[in-house]
Backbone as XML, in Angstrom:
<?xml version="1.0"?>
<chain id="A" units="angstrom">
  <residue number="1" name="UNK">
    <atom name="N" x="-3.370" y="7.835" z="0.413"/>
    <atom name="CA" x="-2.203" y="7.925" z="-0.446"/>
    <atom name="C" x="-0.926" y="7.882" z="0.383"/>
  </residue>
  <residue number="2" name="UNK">
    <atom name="N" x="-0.874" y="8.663" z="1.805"/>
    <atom name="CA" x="-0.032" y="8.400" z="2.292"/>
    <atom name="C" x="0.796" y="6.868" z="2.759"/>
  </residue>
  <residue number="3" name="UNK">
    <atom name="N" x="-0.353" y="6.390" z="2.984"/>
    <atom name="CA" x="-0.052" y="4.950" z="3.396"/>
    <atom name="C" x="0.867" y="4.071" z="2.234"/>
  </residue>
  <residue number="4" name="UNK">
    <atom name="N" x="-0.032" y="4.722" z="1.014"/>
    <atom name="CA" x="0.644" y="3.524" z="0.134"/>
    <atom name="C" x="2.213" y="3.656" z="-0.416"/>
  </residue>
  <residue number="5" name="UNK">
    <atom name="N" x="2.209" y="5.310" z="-0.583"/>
    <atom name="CA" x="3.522" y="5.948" z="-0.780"/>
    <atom name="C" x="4.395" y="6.770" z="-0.015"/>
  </residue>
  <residue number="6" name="UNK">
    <atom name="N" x="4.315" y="6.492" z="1.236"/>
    <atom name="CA" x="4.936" y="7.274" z="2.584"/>
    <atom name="C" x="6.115" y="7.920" z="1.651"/>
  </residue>
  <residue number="7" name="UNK">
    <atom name="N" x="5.871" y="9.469" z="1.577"/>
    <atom name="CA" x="6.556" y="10.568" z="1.604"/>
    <atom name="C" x="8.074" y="10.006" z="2.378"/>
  </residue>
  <residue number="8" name="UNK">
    <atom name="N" x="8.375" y="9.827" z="3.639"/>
    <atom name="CA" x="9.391" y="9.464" z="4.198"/>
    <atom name="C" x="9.512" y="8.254" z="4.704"/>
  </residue>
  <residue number="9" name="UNK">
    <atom name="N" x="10.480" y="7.650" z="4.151"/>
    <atom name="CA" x="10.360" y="6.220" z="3.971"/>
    <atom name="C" x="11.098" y="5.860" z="5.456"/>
  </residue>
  <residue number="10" name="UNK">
    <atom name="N" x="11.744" y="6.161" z="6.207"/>
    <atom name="CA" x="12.666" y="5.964" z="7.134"/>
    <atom name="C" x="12.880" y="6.752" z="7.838"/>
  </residue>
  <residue number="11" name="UNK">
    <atom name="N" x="13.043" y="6.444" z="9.301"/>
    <atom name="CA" x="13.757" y="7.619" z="10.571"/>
    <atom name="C" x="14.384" y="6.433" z="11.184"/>
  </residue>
  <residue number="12" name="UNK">
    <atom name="N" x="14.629" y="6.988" z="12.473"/>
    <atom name="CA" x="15.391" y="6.115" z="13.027"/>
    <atom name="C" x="15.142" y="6.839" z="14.867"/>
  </residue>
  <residue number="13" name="UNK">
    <atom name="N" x="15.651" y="5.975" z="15.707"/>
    <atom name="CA" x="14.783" y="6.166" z="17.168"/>
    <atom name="C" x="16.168" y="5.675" z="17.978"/>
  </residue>
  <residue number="14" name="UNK">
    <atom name="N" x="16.404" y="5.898" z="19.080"/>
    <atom name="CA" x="17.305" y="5.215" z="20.046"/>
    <atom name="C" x="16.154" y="4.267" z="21.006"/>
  </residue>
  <residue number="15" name="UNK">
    <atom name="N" x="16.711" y="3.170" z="21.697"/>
    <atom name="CA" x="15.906" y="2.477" z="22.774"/>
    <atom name="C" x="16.113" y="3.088" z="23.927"/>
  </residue>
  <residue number="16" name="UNK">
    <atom name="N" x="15.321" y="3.398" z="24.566"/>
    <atom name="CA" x="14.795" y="4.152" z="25.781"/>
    <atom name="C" x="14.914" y="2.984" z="26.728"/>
  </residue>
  <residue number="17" name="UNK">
    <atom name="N" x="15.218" y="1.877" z="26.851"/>
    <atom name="CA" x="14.977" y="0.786" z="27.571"/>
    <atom name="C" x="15.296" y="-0.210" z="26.910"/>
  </residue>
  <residue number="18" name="UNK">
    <atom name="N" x="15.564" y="-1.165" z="27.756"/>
    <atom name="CA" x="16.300" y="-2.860" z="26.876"/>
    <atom name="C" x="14.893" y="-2.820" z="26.204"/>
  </residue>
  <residue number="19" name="UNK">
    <atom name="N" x="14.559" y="-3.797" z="25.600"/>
    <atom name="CA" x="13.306" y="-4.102" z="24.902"/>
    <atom name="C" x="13.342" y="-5.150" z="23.830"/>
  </residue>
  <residue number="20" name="UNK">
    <atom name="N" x="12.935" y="-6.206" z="23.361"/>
    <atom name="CA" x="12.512" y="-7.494" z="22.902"/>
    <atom name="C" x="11.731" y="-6.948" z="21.562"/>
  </residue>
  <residue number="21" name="UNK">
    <atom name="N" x="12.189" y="-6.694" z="20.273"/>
    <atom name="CA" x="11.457" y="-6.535" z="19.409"/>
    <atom name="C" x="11.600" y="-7.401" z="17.944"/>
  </residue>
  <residue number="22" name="UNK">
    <atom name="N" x="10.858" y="-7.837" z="17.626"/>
    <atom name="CA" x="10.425" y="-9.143" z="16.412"/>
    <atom name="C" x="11.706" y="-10.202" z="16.766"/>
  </residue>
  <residue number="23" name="UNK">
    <atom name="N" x="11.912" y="-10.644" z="17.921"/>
    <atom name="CA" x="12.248" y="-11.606" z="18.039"/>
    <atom name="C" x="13.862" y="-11.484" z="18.751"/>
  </residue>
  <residue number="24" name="UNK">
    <atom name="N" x="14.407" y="-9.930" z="18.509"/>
    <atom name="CA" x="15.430" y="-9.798" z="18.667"/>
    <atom name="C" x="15.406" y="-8.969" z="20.236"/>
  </residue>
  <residue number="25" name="UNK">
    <atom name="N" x="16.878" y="-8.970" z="20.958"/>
    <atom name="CA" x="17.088" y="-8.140" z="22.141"/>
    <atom name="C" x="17.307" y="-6.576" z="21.509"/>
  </residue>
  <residue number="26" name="UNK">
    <atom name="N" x="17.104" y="-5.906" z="21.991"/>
    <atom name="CA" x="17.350" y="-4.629" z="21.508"/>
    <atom name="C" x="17.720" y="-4.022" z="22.938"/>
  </residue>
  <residue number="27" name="UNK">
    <atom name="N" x="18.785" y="-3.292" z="23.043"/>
    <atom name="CA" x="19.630" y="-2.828" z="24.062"/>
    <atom name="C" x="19.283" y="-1.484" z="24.514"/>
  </residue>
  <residue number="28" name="UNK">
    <atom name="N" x="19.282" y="-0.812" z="25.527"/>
    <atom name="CA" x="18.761" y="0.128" z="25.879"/>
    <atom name="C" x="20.400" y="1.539" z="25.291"/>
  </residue>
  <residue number="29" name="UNK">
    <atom name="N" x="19.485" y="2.423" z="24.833"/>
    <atom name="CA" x="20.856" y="3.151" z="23.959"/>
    <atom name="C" x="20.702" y="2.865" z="22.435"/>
  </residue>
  <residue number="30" name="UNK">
    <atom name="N" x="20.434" y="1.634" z="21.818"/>
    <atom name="CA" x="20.602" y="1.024" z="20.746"/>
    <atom name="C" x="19.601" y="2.221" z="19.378"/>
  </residue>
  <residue number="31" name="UNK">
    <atom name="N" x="20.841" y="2.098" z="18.596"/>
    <atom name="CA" x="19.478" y="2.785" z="17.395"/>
    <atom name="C" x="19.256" y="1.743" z="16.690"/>
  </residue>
  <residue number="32" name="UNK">
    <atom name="N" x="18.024" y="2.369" z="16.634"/>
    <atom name="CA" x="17.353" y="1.437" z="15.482"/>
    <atom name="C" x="16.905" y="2.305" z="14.248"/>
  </residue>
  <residue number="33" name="UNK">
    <atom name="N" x="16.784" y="1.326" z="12.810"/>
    <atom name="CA" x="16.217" y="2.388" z="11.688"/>
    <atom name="C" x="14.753" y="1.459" z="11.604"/>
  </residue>
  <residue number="34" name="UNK">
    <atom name="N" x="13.609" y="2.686" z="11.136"/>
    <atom name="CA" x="12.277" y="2.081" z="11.053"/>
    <atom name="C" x="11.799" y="2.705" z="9.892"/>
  </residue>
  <residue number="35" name="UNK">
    <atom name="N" x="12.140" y="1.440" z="9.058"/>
    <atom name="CA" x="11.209" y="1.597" z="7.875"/>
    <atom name="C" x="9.658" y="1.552" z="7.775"/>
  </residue>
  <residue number="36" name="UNK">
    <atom name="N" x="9.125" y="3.008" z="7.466"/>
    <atom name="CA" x="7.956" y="3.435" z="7.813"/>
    <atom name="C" x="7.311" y="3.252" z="6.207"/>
  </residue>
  <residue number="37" name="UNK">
    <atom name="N" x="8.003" y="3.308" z="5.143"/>
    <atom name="CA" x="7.178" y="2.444" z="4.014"/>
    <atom name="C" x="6.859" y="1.266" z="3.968"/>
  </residue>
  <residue number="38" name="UNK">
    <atom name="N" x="7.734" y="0.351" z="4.866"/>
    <atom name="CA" x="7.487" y="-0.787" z="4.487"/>
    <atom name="C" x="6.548" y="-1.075" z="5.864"/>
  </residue>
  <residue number="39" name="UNK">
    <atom name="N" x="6.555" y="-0.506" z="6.954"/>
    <atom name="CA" x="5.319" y="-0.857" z="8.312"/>
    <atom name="C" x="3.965" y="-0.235" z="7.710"/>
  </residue>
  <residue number="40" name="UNK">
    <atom name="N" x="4.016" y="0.490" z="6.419"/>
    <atom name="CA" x="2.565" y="1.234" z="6.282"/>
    <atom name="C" x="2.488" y="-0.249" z="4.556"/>
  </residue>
  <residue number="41" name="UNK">
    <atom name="N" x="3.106" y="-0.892" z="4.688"/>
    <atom name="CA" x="2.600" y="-1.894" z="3.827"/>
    <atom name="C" x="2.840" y="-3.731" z="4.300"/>
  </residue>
  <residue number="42" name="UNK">
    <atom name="N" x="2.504" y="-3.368" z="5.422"/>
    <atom name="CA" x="2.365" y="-5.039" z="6.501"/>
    <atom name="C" x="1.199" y="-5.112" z="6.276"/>
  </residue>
  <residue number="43" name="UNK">
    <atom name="N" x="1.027" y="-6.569" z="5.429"/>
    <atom name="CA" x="-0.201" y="-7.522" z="5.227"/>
    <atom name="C" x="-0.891" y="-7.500" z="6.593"/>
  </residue>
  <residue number="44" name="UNK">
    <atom name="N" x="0.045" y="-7.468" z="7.496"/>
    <atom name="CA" x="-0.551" y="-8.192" z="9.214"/>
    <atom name="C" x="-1.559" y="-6.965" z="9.672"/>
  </residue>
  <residue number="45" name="UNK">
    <atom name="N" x="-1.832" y="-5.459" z="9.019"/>
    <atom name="CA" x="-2.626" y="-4.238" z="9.319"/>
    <atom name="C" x="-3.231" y="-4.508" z="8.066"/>
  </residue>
  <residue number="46" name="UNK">
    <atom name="N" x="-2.477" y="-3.688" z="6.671"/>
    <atom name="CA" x="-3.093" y="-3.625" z="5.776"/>
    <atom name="C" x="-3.498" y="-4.796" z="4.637"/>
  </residue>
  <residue number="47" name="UNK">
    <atom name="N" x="-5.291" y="-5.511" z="4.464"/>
    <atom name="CA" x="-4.917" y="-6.460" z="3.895"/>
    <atom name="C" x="-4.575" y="-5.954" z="2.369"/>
  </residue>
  <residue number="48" name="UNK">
    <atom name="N" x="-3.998" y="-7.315" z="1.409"/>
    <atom name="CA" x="-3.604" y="-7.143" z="0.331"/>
    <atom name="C" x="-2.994" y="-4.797" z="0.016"/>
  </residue>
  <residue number="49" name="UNK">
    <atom name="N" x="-1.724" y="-5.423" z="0.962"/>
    <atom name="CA" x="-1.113" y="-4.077" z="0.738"/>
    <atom name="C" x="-0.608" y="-3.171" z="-0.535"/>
  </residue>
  <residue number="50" name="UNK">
    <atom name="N" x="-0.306" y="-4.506" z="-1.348"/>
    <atom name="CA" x="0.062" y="-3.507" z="-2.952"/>
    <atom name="C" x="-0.902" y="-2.823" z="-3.431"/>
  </residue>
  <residue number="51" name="UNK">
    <atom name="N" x="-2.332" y="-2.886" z="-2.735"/>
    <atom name="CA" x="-3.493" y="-2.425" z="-3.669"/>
    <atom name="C" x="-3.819" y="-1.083" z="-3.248"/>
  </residue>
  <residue number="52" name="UNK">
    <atom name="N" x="-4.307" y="-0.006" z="-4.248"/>
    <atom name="CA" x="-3.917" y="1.243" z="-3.880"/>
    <atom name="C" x="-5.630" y="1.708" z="-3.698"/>
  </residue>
  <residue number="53" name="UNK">
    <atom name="N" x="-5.679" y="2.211" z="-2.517"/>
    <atom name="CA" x="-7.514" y="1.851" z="-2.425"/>
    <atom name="C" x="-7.518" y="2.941" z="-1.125"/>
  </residue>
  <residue number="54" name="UNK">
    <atom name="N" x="-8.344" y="4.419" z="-1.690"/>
    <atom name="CA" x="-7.997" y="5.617" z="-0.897"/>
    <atom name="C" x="-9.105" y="5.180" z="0.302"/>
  </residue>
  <residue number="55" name="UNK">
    <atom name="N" x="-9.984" y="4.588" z="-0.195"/>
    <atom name="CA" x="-11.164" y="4.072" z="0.737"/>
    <atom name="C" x="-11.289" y="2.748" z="1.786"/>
  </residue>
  <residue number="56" name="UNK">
    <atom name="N" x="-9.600" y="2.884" z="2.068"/>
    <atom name="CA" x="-9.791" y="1.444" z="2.917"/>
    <atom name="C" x="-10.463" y="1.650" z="4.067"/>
  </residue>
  <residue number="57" name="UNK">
    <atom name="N" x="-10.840" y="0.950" z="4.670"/>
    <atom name="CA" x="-11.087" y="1.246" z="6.255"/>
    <atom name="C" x="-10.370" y="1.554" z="7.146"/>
  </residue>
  <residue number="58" name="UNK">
    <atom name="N" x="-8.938" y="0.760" z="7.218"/>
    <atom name="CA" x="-8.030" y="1.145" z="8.030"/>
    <atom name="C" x="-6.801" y="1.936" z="7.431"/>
  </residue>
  <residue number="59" name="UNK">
    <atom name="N" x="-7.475" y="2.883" z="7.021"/>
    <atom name="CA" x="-6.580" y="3.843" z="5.862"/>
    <atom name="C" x="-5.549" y="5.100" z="7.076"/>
  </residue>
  <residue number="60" name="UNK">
    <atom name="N" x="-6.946" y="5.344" z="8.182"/>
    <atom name="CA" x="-5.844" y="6.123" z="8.819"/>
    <atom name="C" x="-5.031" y="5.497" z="10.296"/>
  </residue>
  <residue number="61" name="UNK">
    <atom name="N" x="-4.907" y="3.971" z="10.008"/>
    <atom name="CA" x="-3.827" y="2.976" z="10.652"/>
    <atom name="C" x="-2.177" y="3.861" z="10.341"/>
  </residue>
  <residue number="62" name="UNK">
    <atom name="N" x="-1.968" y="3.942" z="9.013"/>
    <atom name="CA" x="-1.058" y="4.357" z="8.634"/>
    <atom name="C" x="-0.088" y="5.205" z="9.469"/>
  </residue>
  <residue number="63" name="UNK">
    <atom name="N" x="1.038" y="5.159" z="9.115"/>
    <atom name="CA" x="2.566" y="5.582" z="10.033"/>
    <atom name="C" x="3.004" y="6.281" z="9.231"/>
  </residue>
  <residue number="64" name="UNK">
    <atom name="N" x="2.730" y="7.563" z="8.105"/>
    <atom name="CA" x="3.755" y="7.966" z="7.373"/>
    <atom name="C" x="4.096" y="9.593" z="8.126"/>
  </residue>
  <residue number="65" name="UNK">
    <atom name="N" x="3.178" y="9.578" z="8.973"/>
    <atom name="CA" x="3.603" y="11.132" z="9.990"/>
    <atom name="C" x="4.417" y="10.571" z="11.244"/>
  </residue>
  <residue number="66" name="UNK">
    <atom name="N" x="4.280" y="9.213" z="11.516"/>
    <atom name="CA" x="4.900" y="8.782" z="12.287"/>
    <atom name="C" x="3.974" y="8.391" z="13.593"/>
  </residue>
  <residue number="67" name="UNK">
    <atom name="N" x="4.269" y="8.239" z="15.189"/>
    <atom name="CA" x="3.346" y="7.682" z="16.080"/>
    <atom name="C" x="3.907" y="8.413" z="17.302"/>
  </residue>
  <residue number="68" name="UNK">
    <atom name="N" x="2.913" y="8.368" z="18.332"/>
    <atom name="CA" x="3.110" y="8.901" z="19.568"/>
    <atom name="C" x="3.825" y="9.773" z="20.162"/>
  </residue>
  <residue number="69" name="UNK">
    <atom name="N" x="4.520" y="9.849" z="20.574"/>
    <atom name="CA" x="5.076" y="11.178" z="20.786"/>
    <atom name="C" x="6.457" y="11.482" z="19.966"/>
  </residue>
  <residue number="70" name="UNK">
    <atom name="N" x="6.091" y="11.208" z="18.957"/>
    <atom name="CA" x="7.153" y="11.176" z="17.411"/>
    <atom name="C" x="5.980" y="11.583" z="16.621"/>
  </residue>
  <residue number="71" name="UNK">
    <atom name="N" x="4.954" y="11.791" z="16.648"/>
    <atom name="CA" x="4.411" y="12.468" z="15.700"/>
    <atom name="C" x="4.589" y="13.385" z="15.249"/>
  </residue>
  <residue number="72" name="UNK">
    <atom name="N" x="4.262" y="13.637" z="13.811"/>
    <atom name="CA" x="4.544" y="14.988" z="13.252"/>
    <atom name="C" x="3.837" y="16.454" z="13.707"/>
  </residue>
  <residue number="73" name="UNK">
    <atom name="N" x="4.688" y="17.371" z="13.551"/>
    <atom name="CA" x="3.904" y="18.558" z="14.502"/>
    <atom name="C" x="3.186" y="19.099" z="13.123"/>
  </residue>
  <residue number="74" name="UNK">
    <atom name="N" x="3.609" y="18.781" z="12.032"/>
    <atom name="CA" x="3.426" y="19.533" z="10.816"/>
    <atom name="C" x="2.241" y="18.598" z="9.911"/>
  </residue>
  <residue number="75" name="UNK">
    <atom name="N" x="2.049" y="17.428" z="10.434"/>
    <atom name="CA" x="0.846" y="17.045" z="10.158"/>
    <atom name="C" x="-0.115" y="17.259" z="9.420"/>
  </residue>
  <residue number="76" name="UNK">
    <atom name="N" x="-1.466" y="18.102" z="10.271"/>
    <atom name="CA" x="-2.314" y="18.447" z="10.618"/>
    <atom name="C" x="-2.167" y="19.667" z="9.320"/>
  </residue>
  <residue number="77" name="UNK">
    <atom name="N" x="-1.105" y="20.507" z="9.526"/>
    <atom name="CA" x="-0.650" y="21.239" z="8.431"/>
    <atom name="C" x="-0.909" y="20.457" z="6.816"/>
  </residue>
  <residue number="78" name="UNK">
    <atom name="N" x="-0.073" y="19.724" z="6.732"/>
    <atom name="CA" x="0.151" y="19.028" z="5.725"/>
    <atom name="C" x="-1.165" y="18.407" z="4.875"/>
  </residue>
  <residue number="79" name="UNK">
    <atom name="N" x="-1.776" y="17.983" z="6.127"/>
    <atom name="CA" x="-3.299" y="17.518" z="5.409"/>
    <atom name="C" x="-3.987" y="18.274" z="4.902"/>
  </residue>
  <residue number="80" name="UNK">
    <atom name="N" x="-4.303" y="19.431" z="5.326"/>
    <atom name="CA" x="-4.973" y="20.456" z="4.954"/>
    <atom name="C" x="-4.436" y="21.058" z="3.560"/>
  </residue>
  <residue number="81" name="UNK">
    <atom name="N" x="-3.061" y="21.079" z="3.395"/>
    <atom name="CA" x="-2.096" y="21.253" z="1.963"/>
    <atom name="C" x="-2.324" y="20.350" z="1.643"/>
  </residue>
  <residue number="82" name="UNK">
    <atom name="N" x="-2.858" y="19.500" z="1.162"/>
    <atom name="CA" x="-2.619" y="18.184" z="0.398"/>
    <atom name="C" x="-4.649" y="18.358" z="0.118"/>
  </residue>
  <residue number="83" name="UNK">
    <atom name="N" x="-5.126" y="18.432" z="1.123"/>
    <atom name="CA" x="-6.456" y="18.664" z="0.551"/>
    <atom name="C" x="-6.967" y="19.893" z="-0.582"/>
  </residue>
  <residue number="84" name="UNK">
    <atom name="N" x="-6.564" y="21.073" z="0.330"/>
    <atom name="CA" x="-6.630" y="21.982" z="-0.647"/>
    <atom name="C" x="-5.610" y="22.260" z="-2.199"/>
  </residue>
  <residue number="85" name="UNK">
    <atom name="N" x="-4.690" y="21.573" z="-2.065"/>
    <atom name="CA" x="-4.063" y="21.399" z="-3.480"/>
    <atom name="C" x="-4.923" y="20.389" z="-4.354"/>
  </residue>
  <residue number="86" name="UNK">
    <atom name="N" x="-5.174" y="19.014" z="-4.023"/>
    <atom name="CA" x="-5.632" y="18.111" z="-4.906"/>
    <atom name="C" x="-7.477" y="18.560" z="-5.260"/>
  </residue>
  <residue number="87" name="UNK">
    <atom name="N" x="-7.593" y="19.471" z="-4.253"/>
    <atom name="CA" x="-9.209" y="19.967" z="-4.736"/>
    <atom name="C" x="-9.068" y="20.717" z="-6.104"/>
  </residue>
  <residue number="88" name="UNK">
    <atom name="N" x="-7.749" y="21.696" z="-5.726"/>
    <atom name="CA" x="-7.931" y="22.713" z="-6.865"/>
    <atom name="C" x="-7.424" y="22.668" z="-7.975"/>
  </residue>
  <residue number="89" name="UNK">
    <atom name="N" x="-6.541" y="21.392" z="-8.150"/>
    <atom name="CA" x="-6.023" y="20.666" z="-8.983"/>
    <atom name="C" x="-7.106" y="20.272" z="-9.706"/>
  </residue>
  <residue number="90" name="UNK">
    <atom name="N" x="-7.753" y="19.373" z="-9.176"/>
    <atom name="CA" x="-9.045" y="18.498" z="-9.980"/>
    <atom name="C" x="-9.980" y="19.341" z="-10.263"/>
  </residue>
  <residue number="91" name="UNK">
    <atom name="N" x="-9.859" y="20.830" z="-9.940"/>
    <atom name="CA" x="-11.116" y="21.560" z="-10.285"/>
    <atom name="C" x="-10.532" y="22.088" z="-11.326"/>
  </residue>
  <residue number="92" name="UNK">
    <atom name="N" x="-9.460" y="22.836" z="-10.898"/>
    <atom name="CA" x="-9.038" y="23.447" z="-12.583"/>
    <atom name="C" x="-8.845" y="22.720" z="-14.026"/>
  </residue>
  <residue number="93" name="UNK">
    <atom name="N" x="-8.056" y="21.285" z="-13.647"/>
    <atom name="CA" x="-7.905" y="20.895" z="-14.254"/>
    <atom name="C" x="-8.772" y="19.151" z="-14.562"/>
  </residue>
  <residue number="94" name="UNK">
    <atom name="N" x="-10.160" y="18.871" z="-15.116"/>
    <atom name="CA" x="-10.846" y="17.974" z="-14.292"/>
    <atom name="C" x="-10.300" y="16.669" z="-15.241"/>
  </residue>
  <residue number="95" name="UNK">
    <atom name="N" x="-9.121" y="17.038" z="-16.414"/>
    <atom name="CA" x="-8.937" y="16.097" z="-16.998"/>
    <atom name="C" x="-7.758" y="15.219" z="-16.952"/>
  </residue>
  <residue number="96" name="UNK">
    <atom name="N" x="-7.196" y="15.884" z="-15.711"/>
    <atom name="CA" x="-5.977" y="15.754" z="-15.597"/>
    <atom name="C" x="-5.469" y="13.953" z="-15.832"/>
  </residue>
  <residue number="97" name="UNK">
    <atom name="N" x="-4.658" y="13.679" z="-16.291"/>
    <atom name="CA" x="-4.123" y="12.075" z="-16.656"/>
    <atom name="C" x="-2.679" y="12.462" z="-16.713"/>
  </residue>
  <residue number="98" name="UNK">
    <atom name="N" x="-2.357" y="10.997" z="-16.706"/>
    <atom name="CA" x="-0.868" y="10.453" z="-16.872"/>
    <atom name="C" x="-0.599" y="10.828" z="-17.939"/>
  </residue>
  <residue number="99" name="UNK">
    <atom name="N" x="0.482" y="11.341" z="-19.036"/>
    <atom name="CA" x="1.012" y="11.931" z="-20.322"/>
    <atom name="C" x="0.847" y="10.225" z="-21.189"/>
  </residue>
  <residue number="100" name="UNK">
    <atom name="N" x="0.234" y="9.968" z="-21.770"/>
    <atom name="CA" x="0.815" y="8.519" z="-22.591"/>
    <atom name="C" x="2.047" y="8.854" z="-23.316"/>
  </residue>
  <residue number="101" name="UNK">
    <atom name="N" x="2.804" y="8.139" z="-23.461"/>
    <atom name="CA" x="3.404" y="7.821" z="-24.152"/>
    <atom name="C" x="5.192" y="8.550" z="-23.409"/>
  </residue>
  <residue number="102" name="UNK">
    <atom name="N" x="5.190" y="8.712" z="-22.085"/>
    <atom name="CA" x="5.935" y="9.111" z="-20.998"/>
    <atom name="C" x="7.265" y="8.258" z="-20.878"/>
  </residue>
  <residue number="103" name="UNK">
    <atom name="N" x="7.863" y="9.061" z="-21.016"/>
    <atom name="CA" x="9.363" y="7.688" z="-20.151"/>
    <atom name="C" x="8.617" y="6.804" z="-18.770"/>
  </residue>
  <residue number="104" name="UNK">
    <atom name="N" x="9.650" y="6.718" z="-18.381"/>
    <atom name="CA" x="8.921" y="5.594" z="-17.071"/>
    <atom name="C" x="9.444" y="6.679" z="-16.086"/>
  </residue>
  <residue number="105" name="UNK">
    <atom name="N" x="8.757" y="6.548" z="-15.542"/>
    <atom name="CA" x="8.711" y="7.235" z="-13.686"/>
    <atom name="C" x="10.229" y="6.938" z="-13.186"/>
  </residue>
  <residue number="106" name="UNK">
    <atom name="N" x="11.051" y="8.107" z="-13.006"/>
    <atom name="CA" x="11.922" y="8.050" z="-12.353"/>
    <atom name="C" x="12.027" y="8.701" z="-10.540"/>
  </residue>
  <residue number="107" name="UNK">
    <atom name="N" x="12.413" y="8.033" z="-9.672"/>
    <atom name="CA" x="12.403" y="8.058" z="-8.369"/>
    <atom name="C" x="13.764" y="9.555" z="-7.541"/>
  </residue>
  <residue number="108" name="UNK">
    <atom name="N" x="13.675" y="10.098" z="-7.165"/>
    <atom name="CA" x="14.676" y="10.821" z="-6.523"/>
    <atom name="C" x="15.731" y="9.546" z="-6.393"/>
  </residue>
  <residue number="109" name="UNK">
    <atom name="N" x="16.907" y="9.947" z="-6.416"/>
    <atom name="CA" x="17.868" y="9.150" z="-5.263"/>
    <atom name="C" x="18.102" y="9.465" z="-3.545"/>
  </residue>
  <residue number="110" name="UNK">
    <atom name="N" x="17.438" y="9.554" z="-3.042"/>
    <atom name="CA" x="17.302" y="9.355" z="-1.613"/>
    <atom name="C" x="16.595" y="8.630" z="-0.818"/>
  </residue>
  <residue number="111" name="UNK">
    <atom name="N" x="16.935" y="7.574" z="-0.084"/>
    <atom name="CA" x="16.560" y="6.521" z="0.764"/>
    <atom name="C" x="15.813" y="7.033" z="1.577"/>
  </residue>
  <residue number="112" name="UNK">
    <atom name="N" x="15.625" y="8.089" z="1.759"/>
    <atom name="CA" x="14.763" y="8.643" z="3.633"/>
    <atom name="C" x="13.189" y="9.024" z="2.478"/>
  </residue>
  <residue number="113" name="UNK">
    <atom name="N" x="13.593" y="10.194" z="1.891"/>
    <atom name="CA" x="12.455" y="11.175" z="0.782"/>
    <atom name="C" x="12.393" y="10.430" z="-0.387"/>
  </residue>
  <residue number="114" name="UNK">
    <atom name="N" x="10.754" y="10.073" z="-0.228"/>
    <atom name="CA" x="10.834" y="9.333" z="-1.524"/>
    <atom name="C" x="9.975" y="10.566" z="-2.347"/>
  </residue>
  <residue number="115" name="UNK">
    <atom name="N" x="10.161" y="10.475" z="-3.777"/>
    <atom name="CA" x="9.188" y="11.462" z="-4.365"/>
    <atom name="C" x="10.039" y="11.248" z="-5.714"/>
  </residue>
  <residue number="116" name="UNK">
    <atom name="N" x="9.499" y="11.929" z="-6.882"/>
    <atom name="CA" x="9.028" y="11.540" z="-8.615"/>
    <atom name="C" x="10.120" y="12.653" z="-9.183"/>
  </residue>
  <residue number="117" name="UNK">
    <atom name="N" x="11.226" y="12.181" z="-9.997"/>
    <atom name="CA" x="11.963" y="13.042" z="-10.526"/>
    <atom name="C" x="10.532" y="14.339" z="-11.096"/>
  </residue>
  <residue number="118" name="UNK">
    <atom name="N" x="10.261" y="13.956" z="-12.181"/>
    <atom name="CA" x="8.767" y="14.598" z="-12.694"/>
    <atom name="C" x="7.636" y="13.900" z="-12.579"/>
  </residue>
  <residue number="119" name="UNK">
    <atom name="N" x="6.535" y="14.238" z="-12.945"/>
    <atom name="CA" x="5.301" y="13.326" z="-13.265"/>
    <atom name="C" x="4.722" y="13.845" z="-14.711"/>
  </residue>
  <residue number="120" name="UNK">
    <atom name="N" x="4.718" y="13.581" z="-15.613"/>
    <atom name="CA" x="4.187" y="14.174" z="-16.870"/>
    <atom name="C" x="2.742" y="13.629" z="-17.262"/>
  </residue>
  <residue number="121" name="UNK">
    <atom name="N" x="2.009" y="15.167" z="-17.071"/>
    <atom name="CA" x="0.734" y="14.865" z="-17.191"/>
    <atom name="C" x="-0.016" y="15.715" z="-18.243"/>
  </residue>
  <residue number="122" name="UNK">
    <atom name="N" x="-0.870" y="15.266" z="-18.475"/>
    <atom name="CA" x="-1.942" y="16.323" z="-19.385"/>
    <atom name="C" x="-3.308" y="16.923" z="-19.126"/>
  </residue>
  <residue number="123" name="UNK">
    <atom name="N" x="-3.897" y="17.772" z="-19.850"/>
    <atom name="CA" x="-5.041" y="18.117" z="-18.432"/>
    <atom name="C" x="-6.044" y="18.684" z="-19.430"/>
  </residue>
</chain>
């Protein structure tokens, strides 16, 4: 899930060194912004990326904690919250669905945090 809906869509990095990236010079000093929703939905890793499929193979390719020594420290944390919530979610509630008949999904306004004004569900 992370992959398909990266929680944080964007950070941004300085260049540590001149460096040559997708074609361009990139200057040592230089910031750059890295859209981490749209690198966790490159055809060139993930194939047919719009498709939402918890069982891919290269599911934990994904960048939405980020990479190397930018990784998230809170991680490891996070997974474990995200496991134990959606267990006890689906246990309490095993019927849980989308509300029919719902407005349409409205988005926060913030470019970095992506996440769901509400989600209206029934259970």
């Amino acid at each position: 899930m992370l992959r398909f809906d990266s929680p944080v869509q964007m950070t941004s990095r300085f260049a540590y060194e001149d460096c040559h990236i997708g074609g361009k010079d990139v200057p040592r000093g230089a910031m750059m912004l890295l859209l981490l929703g749209a690198a966790n939905r490159d055809p060139g890793v993930f194939p047919e990326p719009q498709r939402f499929d918890v069982r891919r193979e290269n599911a934990h390719a994904n960048i939405a904690f980020g990479a190397g020594i930018h990784y998230c420290l809170g991680a490891p944390l996070a997974r474990v919250e995200g496991e134990v919530a959606f267990a006890a979610l689906l246990s309490r509630l095993p019927r849980l669905a989308l509300a029919g008949g719902a407005p349409p999904l409205e988005w926060r306004e913030n470019v970095v945090l992506r996440g769901l004004r509400a989600l209206p569900v029934t259970g």
